[in-house]
C-alpha positions as CSV (number, residue, x, y, z in Angstrom):
1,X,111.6,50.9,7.6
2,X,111.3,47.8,5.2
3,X,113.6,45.5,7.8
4,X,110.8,46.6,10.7
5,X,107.9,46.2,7.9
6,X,109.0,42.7,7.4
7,X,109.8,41.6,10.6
8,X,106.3,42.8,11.8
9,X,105.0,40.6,9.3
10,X,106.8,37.6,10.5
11,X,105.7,38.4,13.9
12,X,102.3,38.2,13.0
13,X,102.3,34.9,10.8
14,X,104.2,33.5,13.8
15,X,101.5,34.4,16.0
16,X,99.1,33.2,14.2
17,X,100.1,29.8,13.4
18,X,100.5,29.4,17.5
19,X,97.4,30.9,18.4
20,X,95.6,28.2,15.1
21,X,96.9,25.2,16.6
22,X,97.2,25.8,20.6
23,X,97.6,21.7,20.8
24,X,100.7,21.4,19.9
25,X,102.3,22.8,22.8
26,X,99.6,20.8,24.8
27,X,98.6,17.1,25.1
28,X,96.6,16.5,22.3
29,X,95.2,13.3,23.5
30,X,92.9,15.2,25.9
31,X,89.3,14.5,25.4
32,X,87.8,15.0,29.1
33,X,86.9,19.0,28.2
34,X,84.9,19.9,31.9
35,X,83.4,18.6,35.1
36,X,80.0,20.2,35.4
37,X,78.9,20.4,39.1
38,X,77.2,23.5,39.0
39,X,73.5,22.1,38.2
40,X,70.9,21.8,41.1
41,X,71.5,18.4,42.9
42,X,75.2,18.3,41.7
43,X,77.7,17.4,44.5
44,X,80.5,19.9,45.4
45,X,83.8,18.2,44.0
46,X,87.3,18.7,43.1
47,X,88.6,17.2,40.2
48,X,91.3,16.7,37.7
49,X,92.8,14.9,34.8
50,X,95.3,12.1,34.8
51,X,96.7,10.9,31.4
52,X,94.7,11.9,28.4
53,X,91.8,9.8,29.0
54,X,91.3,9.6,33.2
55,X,89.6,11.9,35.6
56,X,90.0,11.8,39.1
57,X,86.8,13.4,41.1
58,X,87.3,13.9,44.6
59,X,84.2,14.2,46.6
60,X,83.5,16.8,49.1
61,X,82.1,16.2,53.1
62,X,79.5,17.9,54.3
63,X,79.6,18.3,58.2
64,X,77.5,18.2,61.8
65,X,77.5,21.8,63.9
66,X,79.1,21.0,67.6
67,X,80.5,17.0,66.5
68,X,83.0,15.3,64.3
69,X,80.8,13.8,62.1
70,X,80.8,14.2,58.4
71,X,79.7,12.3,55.3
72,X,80.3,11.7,51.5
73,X,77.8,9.5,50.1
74,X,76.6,11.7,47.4
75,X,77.4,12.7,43.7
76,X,75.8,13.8,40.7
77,X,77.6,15.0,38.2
78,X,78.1,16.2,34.4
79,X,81.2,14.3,32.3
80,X,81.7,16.5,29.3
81,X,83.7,15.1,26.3
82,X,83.4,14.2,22.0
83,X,80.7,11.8,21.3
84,X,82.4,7.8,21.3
85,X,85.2,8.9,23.9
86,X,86.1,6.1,26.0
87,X,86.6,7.5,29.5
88,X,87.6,6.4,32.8
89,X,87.0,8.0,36.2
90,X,88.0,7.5,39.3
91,X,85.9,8.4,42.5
92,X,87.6,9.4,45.8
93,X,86.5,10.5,49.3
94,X,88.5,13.0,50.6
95,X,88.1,12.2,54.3
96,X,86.6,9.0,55.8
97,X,82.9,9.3,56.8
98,X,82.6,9.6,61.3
99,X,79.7,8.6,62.6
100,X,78.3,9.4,65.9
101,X,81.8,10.3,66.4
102,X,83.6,7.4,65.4
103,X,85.8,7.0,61.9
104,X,84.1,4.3,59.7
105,X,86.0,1.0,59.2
106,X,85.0,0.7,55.7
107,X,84.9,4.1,53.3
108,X,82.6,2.2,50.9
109,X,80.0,-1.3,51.5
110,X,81.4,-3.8,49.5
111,X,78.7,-6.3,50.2
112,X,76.7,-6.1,47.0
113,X,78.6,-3.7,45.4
114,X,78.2,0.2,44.9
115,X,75.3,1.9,42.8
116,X,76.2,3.9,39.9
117,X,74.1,5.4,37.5
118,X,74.6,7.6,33.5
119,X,72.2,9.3,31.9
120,X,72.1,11.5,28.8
121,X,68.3,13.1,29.9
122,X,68.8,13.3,33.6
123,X,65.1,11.1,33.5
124,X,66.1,7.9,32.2
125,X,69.1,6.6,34.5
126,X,71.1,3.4,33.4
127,X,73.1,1.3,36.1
128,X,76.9,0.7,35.6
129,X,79.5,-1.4,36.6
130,X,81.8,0.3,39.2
131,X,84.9,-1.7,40.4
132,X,87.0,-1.0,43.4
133,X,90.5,-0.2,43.5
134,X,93.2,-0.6,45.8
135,X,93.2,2.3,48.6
136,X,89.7,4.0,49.0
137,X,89.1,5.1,45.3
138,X,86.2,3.4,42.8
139,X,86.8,2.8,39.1
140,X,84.3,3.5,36.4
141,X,85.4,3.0,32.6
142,X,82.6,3.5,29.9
143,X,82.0,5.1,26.5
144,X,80.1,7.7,26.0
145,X,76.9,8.3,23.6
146,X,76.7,11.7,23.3
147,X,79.1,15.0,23.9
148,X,77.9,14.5,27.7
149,X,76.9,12.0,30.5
150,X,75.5,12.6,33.9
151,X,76.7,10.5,36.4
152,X,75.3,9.6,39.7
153,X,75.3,7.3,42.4
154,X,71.4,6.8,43.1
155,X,68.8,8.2,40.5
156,X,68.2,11.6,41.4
157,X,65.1,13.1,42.7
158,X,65.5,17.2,42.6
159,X,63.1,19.4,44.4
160,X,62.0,20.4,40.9
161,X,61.0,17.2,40.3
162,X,58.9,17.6,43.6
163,X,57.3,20.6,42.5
164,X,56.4,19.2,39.0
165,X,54.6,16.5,41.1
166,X,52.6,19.1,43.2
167,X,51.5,21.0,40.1
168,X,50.0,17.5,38.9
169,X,47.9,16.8,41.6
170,X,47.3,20.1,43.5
171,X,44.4,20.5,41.8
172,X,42.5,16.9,42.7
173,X,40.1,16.7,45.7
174,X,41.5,13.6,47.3
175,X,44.7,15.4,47.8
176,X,45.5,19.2,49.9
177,X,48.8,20.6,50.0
178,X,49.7,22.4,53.5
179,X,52.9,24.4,54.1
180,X,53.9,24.0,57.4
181,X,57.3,26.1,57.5
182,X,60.3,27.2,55.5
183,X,64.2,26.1,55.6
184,X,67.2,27.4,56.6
185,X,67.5,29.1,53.1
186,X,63.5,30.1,53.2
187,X,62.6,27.0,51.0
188,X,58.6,26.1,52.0
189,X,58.0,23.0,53.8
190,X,54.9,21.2,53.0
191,X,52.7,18.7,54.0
192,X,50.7,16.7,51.3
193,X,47.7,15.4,52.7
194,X,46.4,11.7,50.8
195,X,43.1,10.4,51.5
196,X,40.5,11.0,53.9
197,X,40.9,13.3,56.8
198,X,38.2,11.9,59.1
199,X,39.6,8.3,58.6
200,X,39.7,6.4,61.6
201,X,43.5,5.4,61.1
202,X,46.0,8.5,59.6
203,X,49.7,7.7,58.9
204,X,52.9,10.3,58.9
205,X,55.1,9.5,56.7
206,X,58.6,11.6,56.5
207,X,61.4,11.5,53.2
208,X,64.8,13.0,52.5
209,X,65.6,14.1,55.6
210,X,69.5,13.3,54.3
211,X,70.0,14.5,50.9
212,X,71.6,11.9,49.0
213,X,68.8,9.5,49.8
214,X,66.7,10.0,47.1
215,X,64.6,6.7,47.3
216,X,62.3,8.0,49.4
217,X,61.1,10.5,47.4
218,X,60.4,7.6,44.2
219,X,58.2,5.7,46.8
220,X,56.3,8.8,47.3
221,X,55.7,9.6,43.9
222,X,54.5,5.6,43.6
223,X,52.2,6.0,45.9
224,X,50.4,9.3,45.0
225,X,50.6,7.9,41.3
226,X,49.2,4.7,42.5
227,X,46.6,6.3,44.8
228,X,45.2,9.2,42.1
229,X,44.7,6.4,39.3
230,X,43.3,3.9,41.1
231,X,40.4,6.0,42.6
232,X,39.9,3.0,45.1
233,X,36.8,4.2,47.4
234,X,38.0,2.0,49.9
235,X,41.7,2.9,50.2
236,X,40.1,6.5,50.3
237,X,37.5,5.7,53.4
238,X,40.2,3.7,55.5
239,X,43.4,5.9,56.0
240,X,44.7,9.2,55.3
241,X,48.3,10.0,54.9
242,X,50.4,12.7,56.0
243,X,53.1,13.2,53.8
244,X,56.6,15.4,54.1
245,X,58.3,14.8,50.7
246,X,61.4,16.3,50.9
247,X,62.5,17.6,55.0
248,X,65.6,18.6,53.3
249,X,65.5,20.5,50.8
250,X,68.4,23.5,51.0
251,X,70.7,20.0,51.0
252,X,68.7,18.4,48.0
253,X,69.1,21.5,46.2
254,X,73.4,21.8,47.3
255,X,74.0,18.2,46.4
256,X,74.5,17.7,50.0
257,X,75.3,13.9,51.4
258,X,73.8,14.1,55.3
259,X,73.1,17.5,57.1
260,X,71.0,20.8,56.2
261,X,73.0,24.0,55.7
262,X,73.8,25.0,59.5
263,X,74.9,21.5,59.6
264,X,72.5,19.6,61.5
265,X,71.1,15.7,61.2
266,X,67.1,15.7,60.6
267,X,66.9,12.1,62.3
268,X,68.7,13.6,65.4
269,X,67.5,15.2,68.8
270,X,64.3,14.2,68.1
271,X,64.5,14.0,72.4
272,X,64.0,17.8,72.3
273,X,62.2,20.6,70.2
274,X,64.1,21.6,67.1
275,X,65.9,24.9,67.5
276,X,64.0,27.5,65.0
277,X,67.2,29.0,63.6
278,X,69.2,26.1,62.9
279,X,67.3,23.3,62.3
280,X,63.4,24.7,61.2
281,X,62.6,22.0,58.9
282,X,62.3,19.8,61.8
283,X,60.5,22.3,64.1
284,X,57.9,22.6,61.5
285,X,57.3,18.7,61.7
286,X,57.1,18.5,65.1
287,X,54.7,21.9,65.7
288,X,52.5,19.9,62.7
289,X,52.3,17.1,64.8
290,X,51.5,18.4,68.0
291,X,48.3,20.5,66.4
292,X,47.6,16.9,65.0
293,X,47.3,15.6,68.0
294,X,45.5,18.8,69.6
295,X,43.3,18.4,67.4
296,X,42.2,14.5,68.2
297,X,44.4,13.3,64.4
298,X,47.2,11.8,65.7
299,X,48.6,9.6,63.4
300,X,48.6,5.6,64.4
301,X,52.3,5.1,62.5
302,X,54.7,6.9,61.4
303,X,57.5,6.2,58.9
304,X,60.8,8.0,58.1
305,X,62.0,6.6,54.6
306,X,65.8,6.7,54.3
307,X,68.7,4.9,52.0
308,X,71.4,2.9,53.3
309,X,73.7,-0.2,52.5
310,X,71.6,-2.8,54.3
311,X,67.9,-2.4,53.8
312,X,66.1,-2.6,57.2
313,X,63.1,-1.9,58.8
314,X,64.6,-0.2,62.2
315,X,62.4,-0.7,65.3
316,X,61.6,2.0,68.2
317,X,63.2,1.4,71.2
318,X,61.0,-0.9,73.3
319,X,60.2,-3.7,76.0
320,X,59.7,-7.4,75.1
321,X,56.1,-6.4,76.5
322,X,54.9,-3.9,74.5
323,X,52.4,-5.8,72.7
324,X,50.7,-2.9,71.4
325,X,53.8,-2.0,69.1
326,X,55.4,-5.3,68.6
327,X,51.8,-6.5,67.0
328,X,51.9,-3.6,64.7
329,X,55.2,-3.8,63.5
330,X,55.0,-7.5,62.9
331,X,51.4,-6.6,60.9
332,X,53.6,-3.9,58.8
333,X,56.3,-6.2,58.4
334,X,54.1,-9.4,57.3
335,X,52.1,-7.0,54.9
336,X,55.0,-5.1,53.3
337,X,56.8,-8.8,52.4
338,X,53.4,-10.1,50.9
339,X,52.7,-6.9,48.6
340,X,56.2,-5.7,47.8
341,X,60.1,-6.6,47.3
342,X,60.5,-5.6,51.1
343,X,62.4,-8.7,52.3
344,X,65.6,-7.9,54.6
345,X,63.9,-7.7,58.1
346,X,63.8,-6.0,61.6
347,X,66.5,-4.5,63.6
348,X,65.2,-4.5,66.8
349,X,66.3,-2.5,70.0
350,X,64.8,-3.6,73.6
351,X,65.2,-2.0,76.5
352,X,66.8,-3.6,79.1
353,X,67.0,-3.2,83.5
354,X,70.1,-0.4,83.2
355,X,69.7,0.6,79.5
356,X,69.2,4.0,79.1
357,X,66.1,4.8,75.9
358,X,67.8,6.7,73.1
359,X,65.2,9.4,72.1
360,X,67.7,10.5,69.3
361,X,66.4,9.4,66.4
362,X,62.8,10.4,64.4
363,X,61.4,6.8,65.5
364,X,62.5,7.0,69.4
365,X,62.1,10.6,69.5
366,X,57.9,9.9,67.9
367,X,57.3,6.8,70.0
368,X,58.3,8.6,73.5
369,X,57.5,12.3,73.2
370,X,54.5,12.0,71.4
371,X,53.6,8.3,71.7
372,X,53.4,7.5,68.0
373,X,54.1,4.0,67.3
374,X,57.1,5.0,64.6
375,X,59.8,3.2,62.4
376,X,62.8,4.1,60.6
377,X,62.6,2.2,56.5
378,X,66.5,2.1,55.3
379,X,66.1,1.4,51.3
380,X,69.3,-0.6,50.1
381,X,70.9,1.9,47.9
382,X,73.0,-0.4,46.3
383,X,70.8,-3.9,46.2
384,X,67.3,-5.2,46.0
385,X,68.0,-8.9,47.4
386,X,64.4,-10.4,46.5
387,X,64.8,-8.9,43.1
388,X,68.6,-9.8,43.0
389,X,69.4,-6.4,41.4
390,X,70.8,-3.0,42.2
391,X,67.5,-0.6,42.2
392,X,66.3,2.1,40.1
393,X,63.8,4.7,39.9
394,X,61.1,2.4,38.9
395,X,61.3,-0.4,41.7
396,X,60.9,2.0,44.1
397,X,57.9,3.7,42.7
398,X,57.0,0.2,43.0
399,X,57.2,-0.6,46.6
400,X,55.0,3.2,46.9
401,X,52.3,1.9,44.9
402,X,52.1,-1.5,46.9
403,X,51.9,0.6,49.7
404,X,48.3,1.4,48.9
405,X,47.2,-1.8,49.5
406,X,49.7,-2.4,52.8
407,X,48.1,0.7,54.1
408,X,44.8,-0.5,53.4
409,X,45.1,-3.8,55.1
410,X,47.2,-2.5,58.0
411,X,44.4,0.6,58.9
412,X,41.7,-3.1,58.3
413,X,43.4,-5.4,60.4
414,X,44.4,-2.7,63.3
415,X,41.9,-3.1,66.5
């Protein structure tokens, strides 16, 4: 009995000192404790450790219904570790991006650099240095302030952000809030009416239509900041703008990179009416425009605001001829270099004798169904060339409070 006694003694003081100090059986040198990607906006990944100190996070397509294509632009994630920790991580695609059905060339633009961002808040985004390494990965090394760092590539702008911004301004009389539809996963789609709805010139402007293009979303706040605290009576008497804020948002929300959940592209088969099932957030854009236009408000220009690696206005398709549209975009183009950092150009695309006229995208699909004059914006993700930076939150916002006055003079100067 006392050999059984003492032996359950040892037992239990063996236990013990195991289960007191777990490390020693483990790599101690382990600081990287978990990869948070469970938070709205975070991007589905895989991850895992390398060494003691390096994390390798492997980022997740998403994918078009009926093609090949798929994307991985997008991450947002949470980094936890000690306070101080030096940490490196390395960011990998998992496939190569195909687009309109071809495999890229290049996994990531090199041409500038890529964006990164940190943040301790998830409000006040820093940019980092992010170096490329040899295959298809991306190297970040940095220490940390606190016992956690967010990490993204662009600043994010969530759709709670977007509903702290209607709660703001819901209220003021220069401003009406219209739902228009729901998404996929019963999100409501909204219109937010600017301005005057008997001016003689109204704009449609359209953001987020990909998810991990958040820029569009910081001009639109600029703007509505811009408008509401100015209280200009004549921005108010010469235009009204119809706003979509976020066309996406079951993506936003996912930490999606291109398509909404049944996988289709919002700035596709804009030749045809959305199906109802699997693309509504597009349907209840086009059904708002046609009762604009039934009801004598069609808009005069319209503008879909995306991110990309280049920074380009992107014309309609058109003829050499078409004076009517070719005056207005060079009026937009003039106006936007004079009162913002807009300063890349115009991608052009005529019409030739055999060419066929793509209706595919949002400004082809406008311009010919509806006959909209209508333009695609591309935001450089990565570089600001008249600033000589990479972008944030706040240079953006810019560009949307400068459009005030480019809106003013364009609605002046039209005939």
């Amino acid at each position: 009995m006392r050999i059984f006694f003492n032996r359950a003694i040892y037992l239990s003081l063996g236990l013990l000192f195991l289960y007191s100090f777990p490390l020693l059986s483990q790599n101690n040198n382990i600081n990287i404790k978990f990869i948070d990607s469970y938070f709205e906006n975070a991007s589905p990944v895989t991850w895992a450790i390398q060494g003691d100190t390096i994390v390798k996070i492997s980022l997740i397509p998403d994918y078009e219904r009926e093609t090949l294509n798929r994307q991985t632009d997008h991450w947002n994630f949470k980094i936890e570790a000690p306070k101080g920790t030096t940490i490196k991580f390395i960011l990998s695609k998992q496939e190569a991006d195909i687009y309109n059905g071809r495999q890229a060339k290049n996994w990531w633009n090199f041409e500038h650099g890529i964006s990164c961002y940190v943040s301790y808040d998830q409000k006040s985004w820093t940019p980092i240095h992010i170096s490329k390494l040899s295959g298809h990965e991306l190297l970040v090394e940095m220490t940390i302030e606190e016992n956690f760092v967010y990490v993204a590539n662009i600043p994010p702008y969530t759709l709670s952000d977007l509903e702290n911004l209607k709660q703001r301004i819901e209220s003021n009389h220069r401003i009406k809030i219209i739902t228009i539809g729901e998404t996929v996963e019963k999100r409501p789609l909204e219109i937010i009416r600017l301005g005057n709805p008997k001016a003689q010139h109204s704009i449609l402007i359209r953001a987020r239509a990909h998810p991990w293009e958040p820029g569009g979303n910081w001009v639109i706040e600029g703007l509505i900041n811009k408008f509401l605290e100015e209280n200009s009576k004549k921005w108010l008497e010469a235009f009204c703008i119809y706003i979509m804020p976020m066309a996406n948002k079951d993506g936003v929300v996912r930490g999606m990179t291109r398509f909404n959940v049944r996988g289709k592209d919002l700035n596709r088969n804009w030749d045809v009416m959305a199906d109802t099932l699997l693309c509504p957030e597009k349907y209840a854009l086009e059904k708002f425009i046609e009762e604009l236009i039934k009801t004598g408000k069609k808009p005069c220009f319209a503008i879909d605001i995306h991110n990309d690696d280049y920074g380009k206005i992107h014309a309609a398709h058109c003829s050499k001829g078409d004076k009517v549209y070719l005056d207005k975009l060079h009026l937009f183009e003039s106006l936007m270099r004079e009162h913002t950092s807009f300063s890349e150009g115009v991608k052009y695309s005529w019409e030739t004798k055999n060419s066929l006229i793509p209706a595919s995208t949002f400004q082809n699909g406008l311009s010919q169904r509806y006959g909209i004059d209508a333009i695609v914006y591309e935001l450089n993700a990565n570089w600001i060339a008249s600033l000589g930076k990479v972008p944030e939150a706040k240079d953006w916002m810019e560009i949307g409070a400068n459009l005030n006055q480019v809106f003013y003079e364009f609605a002046n100067q039209l005939k």
